[in-house]
C-alpha positions, 0 to 999 in steps of 0.5 A, spaced: 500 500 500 502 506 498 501 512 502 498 520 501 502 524 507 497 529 511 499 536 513 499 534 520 504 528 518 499 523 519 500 518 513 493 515 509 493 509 503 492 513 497 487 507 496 481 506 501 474 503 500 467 506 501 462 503 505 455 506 503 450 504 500 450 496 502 444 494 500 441 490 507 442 483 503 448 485 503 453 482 509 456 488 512 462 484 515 463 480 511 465 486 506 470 489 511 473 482 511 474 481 504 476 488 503 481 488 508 483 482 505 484 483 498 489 489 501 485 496 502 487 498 510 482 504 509 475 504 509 470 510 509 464 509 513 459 515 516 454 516 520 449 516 515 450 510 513 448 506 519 453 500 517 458 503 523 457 497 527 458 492 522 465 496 519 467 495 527 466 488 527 469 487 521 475 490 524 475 486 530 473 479 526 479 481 521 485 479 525 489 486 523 493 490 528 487 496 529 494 501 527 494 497 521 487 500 518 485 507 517 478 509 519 474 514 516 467 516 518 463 522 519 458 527 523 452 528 519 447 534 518 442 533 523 448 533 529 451 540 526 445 543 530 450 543 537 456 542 540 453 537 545 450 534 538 457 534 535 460 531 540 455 525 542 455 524 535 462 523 535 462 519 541 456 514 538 461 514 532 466 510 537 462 506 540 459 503 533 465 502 531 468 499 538 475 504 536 478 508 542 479 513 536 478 514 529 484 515 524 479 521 520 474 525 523 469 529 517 465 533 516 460 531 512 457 537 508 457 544 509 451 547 513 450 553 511 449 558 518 453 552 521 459 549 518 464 553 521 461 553 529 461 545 527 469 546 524 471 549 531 468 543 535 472 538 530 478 541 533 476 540 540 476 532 538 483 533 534 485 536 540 483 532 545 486 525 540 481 521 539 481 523 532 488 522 528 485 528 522 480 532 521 476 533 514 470 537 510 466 532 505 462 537 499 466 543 500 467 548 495 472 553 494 468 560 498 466 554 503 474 553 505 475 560 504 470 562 509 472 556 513 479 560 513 477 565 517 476 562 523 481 555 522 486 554 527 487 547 525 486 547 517 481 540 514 486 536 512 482 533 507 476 535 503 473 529 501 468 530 494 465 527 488 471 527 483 471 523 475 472 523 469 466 527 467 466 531 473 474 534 474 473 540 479 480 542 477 479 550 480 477 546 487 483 540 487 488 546 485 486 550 491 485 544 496 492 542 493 495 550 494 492 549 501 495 543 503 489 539 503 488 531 501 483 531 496 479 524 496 474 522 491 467 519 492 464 515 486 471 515 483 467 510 477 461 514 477 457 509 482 456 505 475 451 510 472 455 515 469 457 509 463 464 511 464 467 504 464 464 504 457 467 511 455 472 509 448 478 514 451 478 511 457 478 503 454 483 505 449 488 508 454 487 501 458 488 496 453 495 500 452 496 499 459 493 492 460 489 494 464 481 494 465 478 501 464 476 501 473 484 502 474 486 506 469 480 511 472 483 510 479 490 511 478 488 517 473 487 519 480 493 517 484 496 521 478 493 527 480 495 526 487 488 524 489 486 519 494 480 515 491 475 511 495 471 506 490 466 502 492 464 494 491 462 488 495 464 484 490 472 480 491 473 480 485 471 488 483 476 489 490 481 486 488 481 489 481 481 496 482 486 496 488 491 493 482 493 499 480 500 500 483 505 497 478 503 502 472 503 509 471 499 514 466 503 519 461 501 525 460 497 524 453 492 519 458 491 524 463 489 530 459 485 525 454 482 523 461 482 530 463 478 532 457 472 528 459 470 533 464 462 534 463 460 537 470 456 531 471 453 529 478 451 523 481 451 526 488 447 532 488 451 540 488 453 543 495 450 549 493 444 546 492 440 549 497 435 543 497 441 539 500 440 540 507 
């Protein structure tokens, strides 16, 4: 596993597994079981997701030294509405997940009129050491720039949707000015977007040897960006964490870059239907 240094020296795989939206037929466990064996020593859960507890049991069940695994999760809306909100959230977050501290804390979208009241409590976690990093999902660059007003301790991450249909190069470069880790949800398009079938990106795997899924994740591993793809698929997990033995040449990038279509499949932060 190949590792993303955050501005706090906290070291992150570049490679993580996202764990939203398994559908309840699904074995949630068995999911961590696989994906930590198939590799991946990220994964991304949240508290919206409601598979907090399963993500936790996969872990203890796995047999890996908890220092080995890198967890994300997230505070939600709902819990932004105080401090006590916040921190219980938090604190609920741990207990789901039998951790006695969690690798990534987030914020998972920018609340208008709260997010910076939440930012501050975010600190106090760090600070307190349950937390090994701080981050925002869904920021947007006059997000960040409000939130600079009032930071002591700076996001190491902004985690938001980022593909080849939806680059958000104004964003990356500032968060990338800033210090600040960008990690990319739906990565693929969660399968909707037809970017495995794109032709530039299928004519740049078969040059590779690679499927058109690798070539989009390393695509972000050579714009410095950590990705987050979600299957419960072994095999689709072995596949896509098989990406660390080639690399893309400029051509491949710009031509990945030149796909850039502003398509969403979450919706926009600035949508004031968001929350």
């Amino acid at each position: 596993m190949k590792f993303f240094e955050l501005n706090n020296g906290v070291k992150m795989p570049m490679l993580g597994m996202g764990v939203s939206q398994i559908a309840p037929d699904v074995d949630g466990v068995q999911v961590v079981l696989d994906l930590l064996k198939a590799g991946y020593r990220a994964i991304d859960t949240a508290e919206f997701y409601g598979n907090e507890d399963m993500v936790g049991k996969g872990i203890s069940q796995s047999g890996i030294d908890r220092s080995e695994i890198f967890v994300t999760t997230k505070v939600h809306n709902a819990a932004q509405a105080s401090e006590d909100g916040v921190l219980n959230a938090f604190e609920q977050s741990l207990k789901k997940l039998g951790l006695d501290y969690i690798d990534l804390y987030l914020m998972h979208w920018p609340m208008p009129d709260r997010f910076l009241h939440t930012w501050k409590i975010l600190e106090k976690i760090y600070k307190s050491g349950k937390a090994r990093a701080i981050g925002v999902c869904n920021f947007k660059i006059h997000h960040l720039q409000e939130l600079a007003t009032i930071w002591e301790i700076p996001p190491a991450v902004n985690q938001y949707e980022h593909h080849p249909y939806l680059t958000q190069p104004s964003i990356r470069e500032y968060c990338q000015n800033q210090n600040i880790l960008v990690t990319a949800y739906c990565p693929l398009g969660r399968g909707r977007l037809g970017l495995l079938d794109e032709p530039a990106i299928k004519e740049i795997a078969v040059k590779h040897n690679k499927t058109a899924a690798q070539i989009i994740l390393r695509w972000n591993m050579e714009l410095g960006v950590a990705a987050i793809p979600k299957t419960v698929t072994p095999s689709r997990m072995a596949e896509n964490f098989d990406i660390f033995d080639f690399a893309l040449n400029t051509s491949d990038i710009d031509a990945i870059n030149s796909l850039d279509k502003g398509i969403r499949v979450i919706r926009d932060p600035d949508d004031p239907n968001s929350y």
